[in-house]
C-alpha positions as CSV (number, residue, x, y, z in Angstrom):
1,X,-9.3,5.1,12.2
2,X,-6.0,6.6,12.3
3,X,-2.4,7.5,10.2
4,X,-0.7,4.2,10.5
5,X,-3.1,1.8,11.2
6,X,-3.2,-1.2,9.3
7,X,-6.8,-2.0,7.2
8,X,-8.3,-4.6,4.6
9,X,-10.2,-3.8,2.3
10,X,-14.4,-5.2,2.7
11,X,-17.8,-5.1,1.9
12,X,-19.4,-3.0,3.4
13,X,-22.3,-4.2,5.6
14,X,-25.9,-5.4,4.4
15,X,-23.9,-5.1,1.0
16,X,-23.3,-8.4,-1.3
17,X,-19.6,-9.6,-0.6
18,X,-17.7,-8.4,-3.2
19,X,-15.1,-10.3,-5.3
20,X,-12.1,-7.8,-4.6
21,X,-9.3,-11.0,-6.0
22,X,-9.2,-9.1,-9.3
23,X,-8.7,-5.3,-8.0
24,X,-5.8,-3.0,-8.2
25,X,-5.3,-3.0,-4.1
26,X,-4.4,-5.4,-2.8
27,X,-5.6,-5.9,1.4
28,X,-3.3,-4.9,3.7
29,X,-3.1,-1.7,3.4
30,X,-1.6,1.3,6.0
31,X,-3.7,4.2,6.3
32,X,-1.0,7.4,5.2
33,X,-3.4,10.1,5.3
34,X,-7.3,11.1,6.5
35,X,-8.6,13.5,4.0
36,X,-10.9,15.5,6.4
37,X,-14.4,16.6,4.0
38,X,-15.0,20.5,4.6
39,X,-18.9,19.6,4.9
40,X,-18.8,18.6,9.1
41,X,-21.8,16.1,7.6
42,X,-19.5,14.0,5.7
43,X,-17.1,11.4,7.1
44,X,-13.5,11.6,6.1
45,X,-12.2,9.4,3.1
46,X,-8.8,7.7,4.1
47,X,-5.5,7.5,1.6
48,X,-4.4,4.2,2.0
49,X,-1.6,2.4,0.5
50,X,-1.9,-1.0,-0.4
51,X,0.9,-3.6,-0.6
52,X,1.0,-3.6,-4.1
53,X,2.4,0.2,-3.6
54,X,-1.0,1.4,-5.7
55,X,-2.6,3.9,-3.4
56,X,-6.4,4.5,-3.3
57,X,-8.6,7.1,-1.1
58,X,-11.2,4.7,0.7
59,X,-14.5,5.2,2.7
60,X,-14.2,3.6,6.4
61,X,-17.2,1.7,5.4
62,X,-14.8,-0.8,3.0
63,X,-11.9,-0.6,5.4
64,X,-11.8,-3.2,8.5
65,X,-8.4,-2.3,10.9
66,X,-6.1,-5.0,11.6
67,X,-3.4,-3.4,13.6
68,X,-4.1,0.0,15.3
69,X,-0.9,2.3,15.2
């Protein structure tokens, strides 16, 4: 995942399917920023705002890409 691309937001796999209707985000969302973790163990978390104009730092695990940049 990249700066621009477009994501929903999901489940992550081998997890229940969550009920996201009543959430603050709203799916789709464009990626503005990868917040890279010092620890090279970690994966980055991704700043993503949402089409409701809240913005939320995500996992990639609940992010699916729609549209690459």
């Amino acid at each position: 995942m990249k700066t621009g691309d477009v994501v929903n937001f999901v489940s992550p796999p081998g997890m229940m399917p969550m009920d996201t209707s009543g959430w603050k985000q709203q799916s789709p969302g464009l990626i503005v920023k990868i917040k890279e973790n010092p620890r090279r163990s970690r994966l980055p978390s991704y700043e993503v705002r949402w089409k409701n104009g809240e913005t939320t730092f995500e996992w990639e695990s609940y992010l699916e890409i729609i549209s690459k940049a």
